[in-house]
C-alpha positions in Angstrom: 132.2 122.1 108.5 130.2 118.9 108.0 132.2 116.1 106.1 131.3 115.6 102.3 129.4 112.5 101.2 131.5 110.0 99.9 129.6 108.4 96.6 130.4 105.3 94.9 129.7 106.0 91.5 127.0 104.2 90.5 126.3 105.6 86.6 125.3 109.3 88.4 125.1 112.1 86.7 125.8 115.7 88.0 125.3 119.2 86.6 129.4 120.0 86.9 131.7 117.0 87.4 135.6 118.3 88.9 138.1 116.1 88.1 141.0 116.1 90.5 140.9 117.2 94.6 144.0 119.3 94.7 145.0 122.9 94.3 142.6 123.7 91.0 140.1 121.2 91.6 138.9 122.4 95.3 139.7 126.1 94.6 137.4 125.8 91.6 134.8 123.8 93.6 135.1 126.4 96.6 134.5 129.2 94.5 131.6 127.8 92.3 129.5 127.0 95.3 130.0 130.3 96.7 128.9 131.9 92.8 126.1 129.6 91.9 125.4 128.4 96.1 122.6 125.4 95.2 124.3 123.5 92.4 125.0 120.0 92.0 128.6 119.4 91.8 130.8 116.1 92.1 134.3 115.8 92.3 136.0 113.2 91.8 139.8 112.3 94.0 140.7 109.0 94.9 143.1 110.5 97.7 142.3 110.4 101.5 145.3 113.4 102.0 145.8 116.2 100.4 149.3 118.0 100.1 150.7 121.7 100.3 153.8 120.6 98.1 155.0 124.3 97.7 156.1 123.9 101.2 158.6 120.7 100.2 161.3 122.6 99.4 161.8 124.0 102.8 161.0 120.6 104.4 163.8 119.3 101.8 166.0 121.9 103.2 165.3 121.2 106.8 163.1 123.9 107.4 159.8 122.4 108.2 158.2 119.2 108.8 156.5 117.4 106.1 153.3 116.8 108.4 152.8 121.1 108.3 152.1 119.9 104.4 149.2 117.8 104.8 145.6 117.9 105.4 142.9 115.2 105.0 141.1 115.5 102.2 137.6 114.9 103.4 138.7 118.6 105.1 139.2 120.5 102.3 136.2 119.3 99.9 133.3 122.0 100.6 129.9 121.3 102.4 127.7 120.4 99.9 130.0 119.1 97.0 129.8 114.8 96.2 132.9 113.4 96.7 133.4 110.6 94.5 136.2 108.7 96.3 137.8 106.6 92.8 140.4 107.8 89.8 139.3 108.6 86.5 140.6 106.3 83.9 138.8 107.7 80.8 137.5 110.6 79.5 134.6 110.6 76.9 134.0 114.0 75.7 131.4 112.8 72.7 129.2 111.0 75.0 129.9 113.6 78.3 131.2 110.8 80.2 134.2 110.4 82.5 134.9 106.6 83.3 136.1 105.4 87.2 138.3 103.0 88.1 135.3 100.7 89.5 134.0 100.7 85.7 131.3 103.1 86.5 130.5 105.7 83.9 129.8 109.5 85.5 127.9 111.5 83.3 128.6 115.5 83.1 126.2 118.7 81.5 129.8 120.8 82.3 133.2 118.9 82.7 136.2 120.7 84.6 140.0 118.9 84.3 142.3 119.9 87.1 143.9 116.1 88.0 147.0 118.1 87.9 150.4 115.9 86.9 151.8 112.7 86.8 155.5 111.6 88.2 157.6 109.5 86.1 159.7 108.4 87.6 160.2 105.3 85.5 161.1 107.7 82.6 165.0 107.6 83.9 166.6 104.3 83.7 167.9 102.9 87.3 166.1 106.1 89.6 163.2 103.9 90.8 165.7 101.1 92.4 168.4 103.6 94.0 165.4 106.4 95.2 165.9 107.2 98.8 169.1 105.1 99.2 173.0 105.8 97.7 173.0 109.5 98.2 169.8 109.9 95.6 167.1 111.7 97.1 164.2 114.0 95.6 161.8 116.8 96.9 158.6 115.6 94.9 157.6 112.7 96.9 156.2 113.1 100.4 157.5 109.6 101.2 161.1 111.2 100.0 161.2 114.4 100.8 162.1 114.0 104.0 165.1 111.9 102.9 166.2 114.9 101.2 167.4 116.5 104.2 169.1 113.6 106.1 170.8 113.4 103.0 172.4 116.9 102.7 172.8 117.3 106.5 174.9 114.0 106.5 177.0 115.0 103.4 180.8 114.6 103.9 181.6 116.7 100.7 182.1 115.2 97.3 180.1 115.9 94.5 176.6 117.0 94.8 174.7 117.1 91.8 170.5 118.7 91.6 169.3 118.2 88.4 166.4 119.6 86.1 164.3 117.9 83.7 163.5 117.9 79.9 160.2 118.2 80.9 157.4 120.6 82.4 157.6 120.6 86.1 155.4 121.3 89.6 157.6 124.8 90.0 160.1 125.5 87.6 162.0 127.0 90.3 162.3 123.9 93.1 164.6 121.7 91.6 167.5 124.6 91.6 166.0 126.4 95.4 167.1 122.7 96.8 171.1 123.4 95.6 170.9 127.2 97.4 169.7 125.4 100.5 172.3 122.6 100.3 175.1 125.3 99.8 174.5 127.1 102.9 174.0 123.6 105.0 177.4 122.5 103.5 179.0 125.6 104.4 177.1 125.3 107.9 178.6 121.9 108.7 181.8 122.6 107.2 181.8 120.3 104.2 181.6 123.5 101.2 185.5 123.9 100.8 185.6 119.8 99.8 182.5 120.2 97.9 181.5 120.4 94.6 178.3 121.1 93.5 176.5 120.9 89.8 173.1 122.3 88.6 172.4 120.3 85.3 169.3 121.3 83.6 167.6 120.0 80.5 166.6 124.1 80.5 168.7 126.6 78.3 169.3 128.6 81.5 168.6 129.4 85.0 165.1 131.4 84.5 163.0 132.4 81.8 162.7 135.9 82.5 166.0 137.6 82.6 164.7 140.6 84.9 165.4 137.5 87.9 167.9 135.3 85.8 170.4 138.2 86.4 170.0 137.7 90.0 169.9 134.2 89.9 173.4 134.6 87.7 174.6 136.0 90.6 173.8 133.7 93.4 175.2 130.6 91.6 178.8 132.5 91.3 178.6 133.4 94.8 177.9 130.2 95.9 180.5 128.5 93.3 177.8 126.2 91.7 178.8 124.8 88.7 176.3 124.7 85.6 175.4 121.8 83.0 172.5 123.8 80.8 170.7 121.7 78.3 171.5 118.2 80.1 169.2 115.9 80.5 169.2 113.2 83.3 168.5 109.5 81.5 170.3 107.1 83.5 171.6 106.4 87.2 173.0 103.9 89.0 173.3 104.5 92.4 175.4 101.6 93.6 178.1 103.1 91.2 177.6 106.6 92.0 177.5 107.2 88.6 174.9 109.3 86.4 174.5 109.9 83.0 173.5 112.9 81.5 172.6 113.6 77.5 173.1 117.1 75.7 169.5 117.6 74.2 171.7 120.1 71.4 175.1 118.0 70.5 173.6 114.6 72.0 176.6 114.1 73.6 176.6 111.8 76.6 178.4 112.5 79.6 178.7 110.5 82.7 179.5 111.7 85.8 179.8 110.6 89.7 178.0 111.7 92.7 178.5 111.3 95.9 175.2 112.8 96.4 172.5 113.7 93.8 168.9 115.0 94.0 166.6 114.1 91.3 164.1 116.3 89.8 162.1 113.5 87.6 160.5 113.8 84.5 156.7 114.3 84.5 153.5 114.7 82.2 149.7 114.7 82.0 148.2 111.7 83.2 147.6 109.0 81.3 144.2 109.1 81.3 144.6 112.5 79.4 146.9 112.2 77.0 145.1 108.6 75.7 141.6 110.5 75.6 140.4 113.1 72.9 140.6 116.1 75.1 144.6 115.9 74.9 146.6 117.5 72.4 149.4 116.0 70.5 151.6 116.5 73.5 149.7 114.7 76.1 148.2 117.7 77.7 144.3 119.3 77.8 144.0 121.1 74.8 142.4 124.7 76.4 142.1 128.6 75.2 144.9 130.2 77.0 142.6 133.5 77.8 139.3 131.7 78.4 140.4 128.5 79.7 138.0 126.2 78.1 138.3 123.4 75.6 139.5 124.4 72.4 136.9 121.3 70.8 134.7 120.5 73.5 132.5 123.7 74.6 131.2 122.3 77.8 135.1 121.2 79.0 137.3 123.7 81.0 140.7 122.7 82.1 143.5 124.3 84.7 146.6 123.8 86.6 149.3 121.3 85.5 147.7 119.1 83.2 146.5 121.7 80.9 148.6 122.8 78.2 148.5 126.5 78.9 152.2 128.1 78.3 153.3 129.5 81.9 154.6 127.5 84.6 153.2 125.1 86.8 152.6 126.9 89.8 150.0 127.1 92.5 149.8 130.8 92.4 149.3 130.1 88.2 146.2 128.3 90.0 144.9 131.5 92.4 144.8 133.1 88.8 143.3 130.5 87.1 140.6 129.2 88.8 138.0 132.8 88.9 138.6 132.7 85.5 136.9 129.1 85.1 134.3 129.6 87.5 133.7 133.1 86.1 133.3 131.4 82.6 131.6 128.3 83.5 129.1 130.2 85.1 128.7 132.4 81.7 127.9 129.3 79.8 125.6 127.8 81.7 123.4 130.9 81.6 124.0 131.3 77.7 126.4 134.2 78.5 129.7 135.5 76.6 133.0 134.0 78.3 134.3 137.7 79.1 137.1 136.9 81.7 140.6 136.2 80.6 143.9 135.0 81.6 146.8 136.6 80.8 149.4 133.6 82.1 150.1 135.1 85.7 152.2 132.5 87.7 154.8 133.3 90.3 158.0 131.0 91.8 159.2 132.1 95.1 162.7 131.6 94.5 164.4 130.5 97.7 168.4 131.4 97.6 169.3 130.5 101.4 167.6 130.1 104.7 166.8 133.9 105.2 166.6 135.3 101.3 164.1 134.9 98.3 163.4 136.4 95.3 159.6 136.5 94.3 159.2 136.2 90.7 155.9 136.9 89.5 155.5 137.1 85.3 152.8 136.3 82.6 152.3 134.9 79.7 155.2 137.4 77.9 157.5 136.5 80.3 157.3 140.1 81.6 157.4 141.0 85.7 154.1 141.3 87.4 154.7 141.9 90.3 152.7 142.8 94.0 154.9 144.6 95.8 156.1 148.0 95.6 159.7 147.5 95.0 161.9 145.1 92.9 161.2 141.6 93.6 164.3 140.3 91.5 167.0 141.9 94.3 167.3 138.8 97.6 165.0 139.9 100.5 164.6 138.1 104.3 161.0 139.8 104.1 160.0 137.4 100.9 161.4 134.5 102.5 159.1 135.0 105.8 156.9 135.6 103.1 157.0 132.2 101.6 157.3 130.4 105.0 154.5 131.7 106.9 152.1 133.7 104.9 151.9 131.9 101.8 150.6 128.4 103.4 148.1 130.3 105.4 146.5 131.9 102.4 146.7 128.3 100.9 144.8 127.1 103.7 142.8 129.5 104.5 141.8 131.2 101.4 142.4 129.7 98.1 141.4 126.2 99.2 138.3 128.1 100.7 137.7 129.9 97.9 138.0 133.4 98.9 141.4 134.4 97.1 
């Protein structure tokens, strides 16, 4: 595969402009040149790598490396589609007009959002000064993740605390799949009978769909994790071991020490989103939840974590999501009916030790849909190989290539 052209920007103007060059961005790019074939698409990424983050979990676990989780960019972007190497820092919906970094204004006949999710690190008073050091460690950071594992490995028992946000997150499953793991490397090294370990999540409970929460139930009293639901994370101090947590119900504050502690932090849209019009009063792209396109702005289509579509924020929500756009994208440029839906498919593949996983899979209703024939809420080894070695290969092979 030839390597894209790399444009600067200078006031161009393209049939379909892609914001973003991750998961939703190059699937949708990937599948609307193999629909439409001769069509003048740019996408703009200001990144030179490009990251399978699914796979963090298992490298915060000790499973993988984090290299096995990146690819160059320039790889990924399909023959034929401009790569606009800058970040978008403003969209203009009225005048069809996304604005770069370098100033330069790109103009757009058919605009497609997919710049996915910003970290915020910031957002919880103390994390950015202790990350990486004091026993705080986090999965959703290449530079970190790897940290993660030293971190667990090296734990001497104490208290271990994995936390959740009051936020949407990349998975909704990762930040408690990191505790399962840590259990069974405690009990490997001989540290779980002087451990403690604490889930506290901002959430209400474990899952949203109670067909897997009943499992999940389960493995948390087997591995004697203690839960903190509706506690959010606000403050740390890693020299002092300590971290506060506030009870999003009572607003009681309760402050308690670690000896390690991984941090799930908050996230939302970029900014560049929720300052523009296309955002709605949350920060998010305002989209149709069946159709995927702008709920104001006909010629706008959005997917993947910076819409505000209500399922989780999942790659496989992407494989779903992206034929829909491109199905309905091309329907409007030929004057057509937008006739393909999405009914909120996303699936989390619950890790719950080094050889078990439970594969949720559920829509919009929060009701199973699930691929396999038999029940994907019960722990299985063959849905852990599952995740480990055939899930990245379709990644790579297929979704970023368009083909699944």
């Amino acid at each position: 595969m030839s390597s894209p052209s790399v444009h600067s920007g200078d006031k161009s103007s393209h049939k379909v402009v892609i914001v973003g060059g991750g998961t939703a961005g190059i699937s949708v790019a990937a599948r609307l040149m193999r629909a439409v074939g001769d069509i003048d698409i740019a996408l703009i990424e200001p990144s030179d790598k490009h990251y399978y983050q699914p796979l963090w979990t298992l490298v915060g676990g000790g499973v993988c490396d984090k290299a096995e989780s990146m690819r160059d960019e320039s790889s990924l972007i399909p023959t034929g589609v401009k790569w606009i190497k800058d970040r978008v820092v403003d969209v203009k919906p009225e005048s069809n007009v996304v604005k770069i970094s370098s100033g330069e204004e790109i103009h757009y006949d058919y605009l497609v959002l997919a710049p996915g999710l910003q970290i915020d690190w910031h957002k919880i008073k103390g994390l950015p000064e202790t990350m990486g050091k004091n026993g705080v460690c986090s999965n959703y950071s290449y530079e970190q993740v790897d940290g993660t594992w030293r971190t667990i490995n090296s734990f001497k028992g104490g208290t271990a605390i994995f936390t959740q946000p009051n936020t949407p997150v990349k998975c909704g499953g990762a930040p408690q799949k990191i505790a399962y793991l840590a259990e069974e490397t405690f009990k490997n090294n001989g540290v779980k009978d002087r451990t403690h370990i604490v889930f506290a999540s901002a959430n209400a409970s474990i899952f949203s769909v109670r067909k897997y929460a009943q499992t999940l139930d389960k493995v948390i009293a087997r591995k004697n994790i203690e839960t903190m639901f509706r506690n959010d994370l606000i403050e740390i101090n890693g020299p002092e071991h300590w971290a506060l947590f506030k009870h999003l119900d009572t607003g009681v504050e309760t402050k308690l020490h670690f000896d390690m502690i991984h941090v799930t932090p908050p996230m939302s849209a970029p900014d560049f989103i929720k300052q523009s019009k296309v955002a709605d009063a949350a920060g998010w792209v305002d989209v149709d939840k069946a159709t995927l396109r702008h709920n104001k702005y006909t010629n706008i289509f959005a997917l993947g974590d910076c819409s505000n579509l209500p399922t989780s924020k999942t790659g496989a929500a992407i494989r779903k999501q992206s034929p829909v756009v491109v199905a309905n994208l091309v329907s409007l440029m030929r004057n057509q009916p937008l006739s393909v839906e999405y009914d909120g498919y996303t699936s989390c593949p619950l890790v719950t030790g080094y050889n078990s996983l439970v594969l949720a899979e559920f829509d919009y209703d929060l009701q199973p849909q699930e691929s396999f024939p038999f029940d994907q809420s019960e722990e299985r080894y063959s849905m852990y190989v599952f995740k480990k070695d055939v899930l990245p290969q379709i990644y790579w092979y297929g979704m970023m290539k368009g083909l699944v």
